[in-house]
SEDRENNU-684605 format. One record per residue (C-alpha): residue number from 0; chain; residue in one letter; x, y, z. Coordinates in steps of 0.1 Angstrom, whole numbers. Layout:
BEGIN
(NUM A A (X Y Z));
...
//
This chain:
BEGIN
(0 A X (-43 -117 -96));
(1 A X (-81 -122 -112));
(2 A X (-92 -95 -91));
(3 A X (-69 -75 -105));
(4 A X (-73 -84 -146));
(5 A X (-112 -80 -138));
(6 A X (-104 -42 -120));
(7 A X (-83 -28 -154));
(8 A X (-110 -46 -179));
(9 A X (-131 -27 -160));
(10 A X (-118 5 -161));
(11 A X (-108 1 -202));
(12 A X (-144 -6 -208));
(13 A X (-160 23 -189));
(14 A X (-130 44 -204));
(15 A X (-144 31 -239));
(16 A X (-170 55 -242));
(17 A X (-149 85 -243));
(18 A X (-119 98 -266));
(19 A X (-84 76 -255));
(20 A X (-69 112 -272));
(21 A X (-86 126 -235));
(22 A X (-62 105 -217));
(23 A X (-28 104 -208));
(24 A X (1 87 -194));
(25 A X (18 95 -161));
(26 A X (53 84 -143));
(27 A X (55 92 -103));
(28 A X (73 90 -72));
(29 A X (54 92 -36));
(30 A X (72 90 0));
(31 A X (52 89 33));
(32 A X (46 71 63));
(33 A X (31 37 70));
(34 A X (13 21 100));
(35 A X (17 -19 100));
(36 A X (-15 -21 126));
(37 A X (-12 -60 119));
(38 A X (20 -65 139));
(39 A X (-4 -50 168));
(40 A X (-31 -72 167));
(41 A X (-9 -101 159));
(42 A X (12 -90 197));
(43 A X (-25 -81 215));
(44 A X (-35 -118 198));
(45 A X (-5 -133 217));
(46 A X (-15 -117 249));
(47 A X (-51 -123 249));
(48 A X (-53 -162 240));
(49 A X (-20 -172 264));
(50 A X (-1 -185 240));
(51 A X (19 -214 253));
(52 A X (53 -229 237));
(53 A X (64 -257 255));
(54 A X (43 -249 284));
(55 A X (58 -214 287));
(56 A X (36 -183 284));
(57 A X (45 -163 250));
(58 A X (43 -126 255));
(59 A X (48 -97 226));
(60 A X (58 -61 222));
(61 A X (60 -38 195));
(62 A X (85 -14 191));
(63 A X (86 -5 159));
(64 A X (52 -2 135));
(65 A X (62 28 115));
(66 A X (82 33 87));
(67 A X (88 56 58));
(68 A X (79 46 22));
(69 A X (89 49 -7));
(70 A X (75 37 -40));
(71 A X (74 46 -79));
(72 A X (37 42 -100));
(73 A X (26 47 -135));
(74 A X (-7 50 -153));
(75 A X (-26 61 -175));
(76 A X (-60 80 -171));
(77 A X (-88 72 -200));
(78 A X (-105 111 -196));
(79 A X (-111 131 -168));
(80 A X (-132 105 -143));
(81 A X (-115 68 -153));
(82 A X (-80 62 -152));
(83 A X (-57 27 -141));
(84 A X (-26 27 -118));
(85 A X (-2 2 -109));
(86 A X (34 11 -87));
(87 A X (54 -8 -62));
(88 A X (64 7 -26));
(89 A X (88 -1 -3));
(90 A X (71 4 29));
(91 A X (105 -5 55));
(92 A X (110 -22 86));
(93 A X (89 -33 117));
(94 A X (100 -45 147));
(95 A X (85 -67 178));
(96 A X (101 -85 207));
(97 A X (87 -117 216));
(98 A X (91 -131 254));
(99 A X (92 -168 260));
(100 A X (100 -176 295));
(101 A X (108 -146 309));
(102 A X (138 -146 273));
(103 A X (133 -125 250));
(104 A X (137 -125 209));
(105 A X (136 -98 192));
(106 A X (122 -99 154));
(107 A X (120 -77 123));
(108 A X (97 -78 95));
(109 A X (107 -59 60));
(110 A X (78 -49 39));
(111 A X (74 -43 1));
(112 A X (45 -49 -23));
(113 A X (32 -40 -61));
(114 A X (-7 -29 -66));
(115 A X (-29 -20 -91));
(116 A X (-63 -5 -95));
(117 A X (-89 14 -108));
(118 A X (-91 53 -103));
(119 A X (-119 66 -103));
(120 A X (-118 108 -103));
(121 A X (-136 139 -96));
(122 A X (-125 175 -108));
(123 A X (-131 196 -83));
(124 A X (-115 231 -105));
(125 A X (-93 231 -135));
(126 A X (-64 221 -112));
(127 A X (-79 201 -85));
(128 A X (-95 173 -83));
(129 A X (-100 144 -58));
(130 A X (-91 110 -63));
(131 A X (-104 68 -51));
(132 A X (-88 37 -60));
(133 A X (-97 3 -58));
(134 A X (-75 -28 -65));
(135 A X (-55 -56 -56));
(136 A X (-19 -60 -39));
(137 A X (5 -84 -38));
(138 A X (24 -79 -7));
(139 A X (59 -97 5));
(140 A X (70 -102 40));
(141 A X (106 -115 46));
(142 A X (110 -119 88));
(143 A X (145 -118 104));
(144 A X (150 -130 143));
(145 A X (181 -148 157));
(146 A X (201 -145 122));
(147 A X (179 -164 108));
(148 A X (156 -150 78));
(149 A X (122 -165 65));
(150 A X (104 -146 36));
(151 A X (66 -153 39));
(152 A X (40 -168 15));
(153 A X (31 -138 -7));
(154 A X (0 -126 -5));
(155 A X (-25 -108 -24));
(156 A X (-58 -86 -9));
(157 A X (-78 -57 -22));
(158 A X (-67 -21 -14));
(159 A X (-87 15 -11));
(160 A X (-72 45 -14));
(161 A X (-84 83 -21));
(162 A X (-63 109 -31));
(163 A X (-65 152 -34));
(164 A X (-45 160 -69));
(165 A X (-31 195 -78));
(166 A X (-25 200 -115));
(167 A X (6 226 -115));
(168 A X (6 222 -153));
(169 A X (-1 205 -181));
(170 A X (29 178 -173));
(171 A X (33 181 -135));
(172 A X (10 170 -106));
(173 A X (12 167 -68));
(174 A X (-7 144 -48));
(175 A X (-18 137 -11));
(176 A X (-30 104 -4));
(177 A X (-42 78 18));
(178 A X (-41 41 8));
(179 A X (-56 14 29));
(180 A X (-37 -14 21));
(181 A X (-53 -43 44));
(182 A X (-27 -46 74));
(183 A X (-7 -17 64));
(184 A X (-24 19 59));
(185 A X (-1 51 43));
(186 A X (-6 85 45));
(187 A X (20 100 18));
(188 A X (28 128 -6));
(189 A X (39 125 -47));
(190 A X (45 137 -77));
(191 A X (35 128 -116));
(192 A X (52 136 -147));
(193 A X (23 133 -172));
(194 A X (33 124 -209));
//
């Protein structure tokens, strides 16, 4: 949470040396797909150090590490180069099958977090422009197996992102983007209502 309070100080002091009448405030929606690579390398993890429980050999597969997203964000950018964004996304389910014994259990892992950051901004034309963000996200993991469900520790790591913006008019944007989110990375597609 410090890392992000230092990130939006940040941002509103480099932002002080322009006009705040530059800026504006935005509203969005985005929907994509994520890749939870950390549910692969916790399964290959598994494999390679022969995990034992009760002196039988755990094994793991993945069969789900995809899901769509969904997620709402709002901001406000300072002038044309500085700007702050915060949103939350639901990033779905992931699913794995662990082996102990030769029995198997299969386990799913649900997936939502809240970020925020600095954006950084480039125009590229009067209606393009390409985007990168850095910041901080709080992520929270709640793991079903066997009827049984047990929400994880939240947890909170620094994100990247870049982005390619299209400004259809004054009010209304679309964006392509790619966040990199730690153990999850997103490739998705929104749009801004800008106040």
């Amino acid at each position: 949470m410090n890392t992000i309070l230092k990130t939006l100080t940040l941002g509103a002091l480099l932002a002080n040396s322009s006009s705040v009448l530059a800026g504006d405030f935005f509203i969005g929606v985005t929907g994509g797909q994520s890749n939870f690579s950390e549910l692969n390398e916790a399964c290959d993890e598994l494999i390679d150090d022969n995990r034992l429980i009760g002196g039988f050999p755990v094994s793991c597969r993945v069969t789900e590490d995809s899901d769509t997203v969904l997620g709402v964000n709002a901001g406000y950018n300072f002038n044309s180069f500085i700007g702050v964004e915060a949103g939350y996304l639901d990033l779905g389910e992931y699913e794995a099958d662990f082996s102990v014994a030769g029995l198997s259990v299969p386990a799913t892992a649900t997936l939502d977090l809240a970020y925020a950051g600095l954006v950084l901004s480039a125009p590229l034309s009067e209606a393009f422009s390409v985007s990168g963000r850095v910041g901080g996200v709080n992520a929270n993991v709640e793991v079903t197996s066997l009827g049984f469900n047990l929400e994880l520790e939240d947890e909170t790591t620094a994100f990247v992102g870049a982005s390619l913006d299209y400004r259809f008019t004054d009010h209304l944007s679309l964006q392509i983007r790619y966040d990199d989110l730690d153990v999850v990375d997103i490739t998705s597609a929104g749009i801004r209502y800008h106040f």
